[in-house]
The first five atom37 places (N, CA, C, CB, O) and aatype in JSON, in Angstrom:
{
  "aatype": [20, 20, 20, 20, 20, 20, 20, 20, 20, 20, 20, 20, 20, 20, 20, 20, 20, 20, 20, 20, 20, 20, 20, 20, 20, 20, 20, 20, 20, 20, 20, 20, 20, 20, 20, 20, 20, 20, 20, 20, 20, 20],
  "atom_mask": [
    [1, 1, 1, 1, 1],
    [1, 1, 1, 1, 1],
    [1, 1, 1, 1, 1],
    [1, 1, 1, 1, 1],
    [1, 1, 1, 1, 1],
    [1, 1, 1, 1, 1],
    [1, 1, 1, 1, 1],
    [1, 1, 1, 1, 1],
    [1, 1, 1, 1, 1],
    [1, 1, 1, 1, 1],
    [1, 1, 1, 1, 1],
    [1, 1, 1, 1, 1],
    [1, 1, 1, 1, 1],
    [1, 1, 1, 1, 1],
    [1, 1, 1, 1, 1],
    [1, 1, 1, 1, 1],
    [1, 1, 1, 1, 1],
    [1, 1, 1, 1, 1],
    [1, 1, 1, 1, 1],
    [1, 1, 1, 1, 1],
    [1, 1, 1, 1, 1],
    [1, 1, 1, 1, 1],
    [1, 1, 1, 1, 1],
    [1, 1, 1, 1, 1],
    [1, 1, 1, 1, 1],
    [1, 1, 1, 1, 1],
    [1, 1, 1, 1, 1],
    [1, 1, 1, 1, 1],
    [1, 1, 1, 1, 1],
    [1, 1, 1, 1, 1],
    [1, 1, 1, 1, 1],
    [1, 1, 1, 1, 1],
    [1, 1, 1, 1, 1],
    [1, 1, 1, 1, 1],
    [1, 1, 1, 1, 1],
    [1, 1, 1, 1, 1],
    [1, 1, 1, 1, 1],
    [1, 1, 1, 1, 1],
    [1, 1, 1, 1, 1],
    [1, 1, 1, 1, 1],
    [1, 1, 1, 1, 1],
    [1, 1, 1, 1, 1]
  ],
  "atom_positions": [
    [[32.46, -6.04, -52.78], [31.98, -4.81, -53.42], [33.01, -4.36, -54.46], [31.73, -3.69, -52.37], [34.2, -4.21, -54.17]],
    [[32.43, -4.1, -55.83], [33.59, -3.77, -56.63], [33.12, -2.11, -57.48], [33.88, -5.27, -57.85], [32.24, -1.32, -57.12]],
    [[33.85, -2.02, -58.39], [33.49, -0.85, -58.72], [32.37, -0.91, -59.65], [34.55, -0.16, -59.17], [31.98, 0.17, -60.09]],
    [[31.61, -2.29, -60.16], [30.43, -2.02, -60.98], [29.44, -2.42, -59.76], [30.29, -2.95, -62.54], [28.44, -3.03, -60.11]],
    [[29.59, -2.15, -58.34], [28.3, -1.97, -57.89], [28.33, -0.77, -57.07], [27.79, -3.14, -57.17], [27.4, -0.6, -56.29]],
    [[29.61, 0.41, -57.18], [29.75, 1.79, -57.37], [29.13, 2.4, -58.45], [30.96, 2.08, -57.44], [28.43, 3.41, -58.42]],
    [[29.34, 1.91, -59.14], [29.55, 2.31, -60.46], [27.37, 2.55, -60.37], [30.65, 0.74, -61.8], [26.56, 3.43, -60.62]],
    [[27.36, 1.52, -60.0], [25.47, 1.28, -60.27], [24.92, 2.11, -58.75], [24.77, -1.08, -60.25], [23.73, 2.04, -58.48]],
    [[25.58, 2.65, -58.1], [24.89, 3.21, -57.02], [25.41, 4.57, -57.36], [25.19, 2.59, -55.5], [24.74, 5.41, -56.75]],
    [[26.28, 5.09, -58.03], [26.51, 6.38, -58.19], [24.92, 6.72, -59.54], [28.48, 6.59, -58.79], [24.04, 7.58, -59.58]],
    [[25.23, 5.66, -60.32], [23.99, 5.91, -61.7], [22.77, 5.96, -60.59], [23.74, 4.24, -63.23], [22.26, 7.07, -60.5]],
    [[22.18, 4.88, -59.68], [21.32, 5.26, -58.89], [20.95, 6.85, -58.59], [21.69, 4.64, -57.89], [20.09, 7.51, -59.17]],
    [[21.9, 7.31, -57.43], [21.54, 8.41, -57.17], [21.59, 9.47, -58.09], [22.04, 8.64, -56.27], [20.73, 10.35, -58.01]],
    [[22.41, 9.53, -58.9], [22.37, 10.6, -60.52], [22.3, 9.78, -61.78], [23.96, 11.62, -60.81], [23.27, 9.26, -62.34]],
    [[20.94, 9.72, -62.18], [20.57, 9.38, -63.77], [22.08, 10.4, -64.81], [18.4, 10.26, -64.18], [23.03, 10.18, -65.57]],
    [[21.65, 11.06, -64.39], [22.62, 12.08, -65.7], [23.84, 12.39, -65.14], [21.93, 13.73, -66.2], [24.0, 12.18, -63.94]],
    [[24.63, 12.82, -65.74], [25.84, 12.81, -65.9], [26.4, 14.01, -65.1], [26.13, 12.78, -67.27], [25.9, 15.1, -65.38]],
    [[27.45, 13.98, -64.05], [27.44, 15.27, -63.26], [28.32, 16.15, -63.87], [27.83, 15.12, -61.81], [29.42, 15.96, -64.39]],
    [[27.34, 17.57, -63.66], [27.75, 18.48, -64.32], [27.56, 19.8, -63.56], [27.17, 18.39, -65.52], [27.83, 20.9, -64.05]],
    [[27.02, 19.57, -62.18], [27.58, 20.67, -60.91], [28.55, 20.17, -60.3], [26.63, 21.05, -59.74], [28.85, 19.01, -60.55]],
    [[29.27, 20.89, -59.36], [30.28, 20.06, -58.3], [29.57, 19.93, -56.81], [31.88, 20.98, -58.08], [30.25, 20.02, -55.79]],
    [[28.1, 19.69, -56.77], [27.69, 19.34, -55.9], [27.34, 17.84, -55.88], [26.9, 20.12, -55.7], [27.06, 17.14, -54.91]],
    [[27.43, 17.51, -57.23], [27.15, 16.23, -57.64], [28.5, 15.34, -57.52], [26.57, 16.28, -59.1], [28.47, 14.12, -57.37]],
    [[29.56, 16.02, -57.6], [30.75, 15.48, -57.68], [31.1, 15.18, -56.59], [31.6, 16.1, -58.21], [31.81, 14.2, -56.34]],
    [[30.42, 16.4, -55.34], [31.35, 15.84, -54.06], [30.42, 15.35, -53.59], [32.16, 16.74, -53.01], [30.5, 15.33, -52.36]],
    [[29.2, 14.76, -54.11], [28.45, 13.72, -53.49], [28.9, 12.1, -53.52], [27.17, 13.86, -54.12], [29.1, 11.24, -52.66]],
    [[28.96, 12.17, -55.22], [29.91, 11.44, -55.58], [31.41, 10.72, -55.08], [30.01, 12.01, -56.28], [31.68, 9.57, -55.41]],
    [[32.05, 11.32, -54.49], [33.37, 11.73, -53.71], [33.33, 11.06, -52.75], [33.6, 13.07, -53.28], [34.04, 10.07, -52.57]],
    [[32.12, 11.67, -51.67], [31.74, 11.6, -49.92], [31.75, 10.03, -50.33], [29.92, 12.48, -49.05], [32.55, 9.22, -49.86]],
    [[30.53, 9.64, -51.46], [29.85, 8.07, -51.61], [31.01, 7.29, -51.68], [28.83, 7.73, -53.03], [31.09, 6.24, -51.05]],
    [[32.12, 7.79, -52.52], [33.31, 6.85, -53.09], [34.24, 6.76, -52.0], [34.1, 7.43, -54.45], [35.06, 5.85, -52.14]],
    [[34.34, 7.45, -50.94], [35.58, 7.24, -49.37], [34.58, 6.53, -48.56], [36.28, 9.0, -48.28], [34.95, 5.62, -47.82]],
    [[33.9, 6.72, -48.6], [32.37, 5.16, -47.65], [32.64, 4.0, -48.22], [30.19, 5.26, -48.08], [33.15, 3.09, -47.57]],
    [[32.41, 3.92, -49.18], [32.7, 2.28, -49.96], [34.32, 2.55, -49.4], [32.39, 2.03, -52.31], [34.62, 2.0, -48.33]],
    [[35.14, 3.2, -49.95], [36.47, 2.94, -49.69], [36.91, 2.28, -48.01], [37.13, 4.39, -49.99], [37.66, 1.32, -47.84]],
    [[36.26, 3.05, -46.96], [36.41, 3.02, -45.82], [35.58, 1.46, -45.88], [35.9, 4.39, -44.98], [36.29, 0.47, -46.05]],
    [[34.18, 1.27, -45.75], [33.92, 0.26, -45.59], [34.74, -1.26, -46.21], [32.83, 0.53, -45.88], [34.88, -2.33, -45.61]],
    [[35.19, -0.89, -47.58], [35.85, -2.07, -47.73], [36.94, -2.46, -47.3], [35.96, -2.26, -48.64], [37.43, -3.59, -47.39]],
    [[37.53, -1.17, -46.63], [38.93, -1.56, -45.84], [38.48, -1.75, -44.16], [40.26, -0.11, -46.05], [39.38, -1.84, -43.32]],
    [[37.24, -1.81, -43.82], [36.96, -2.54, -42.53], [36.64, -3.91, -42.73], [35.87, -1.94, -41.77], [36.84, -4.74, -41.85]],
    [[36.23, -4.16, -43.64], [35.86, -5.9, -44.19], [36.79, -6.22, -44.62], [34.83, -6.31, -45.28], [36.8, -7.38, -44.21]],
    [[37.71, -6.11, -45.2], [38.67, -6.3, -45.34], [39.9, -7.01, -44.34], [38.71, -5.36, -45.69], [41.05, -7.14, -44.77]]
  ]
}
């Protein structure tokens, strides 16, 4: 898993560009999951 298939699951869930910070810490939560998961496969 790298960051262009972050990269394509963050565009997934938000077409547009975040511009609340509800979007950001969705964003956030999504990005320590991949983080966590890749350091269990790992």
């Amino acid at each position: 898993m790298g960051l262009n298939f972050i990269n394509g699951k963050v565009r997934q869930v938000m077409p547009t560009s975040p511009s609340t910070p509800d979007t950001r810490i969705l964003v956030f939560m999504i990005f320590l999951l991949f983080v966590q998961f890749s350091g269990v496969f790992d």
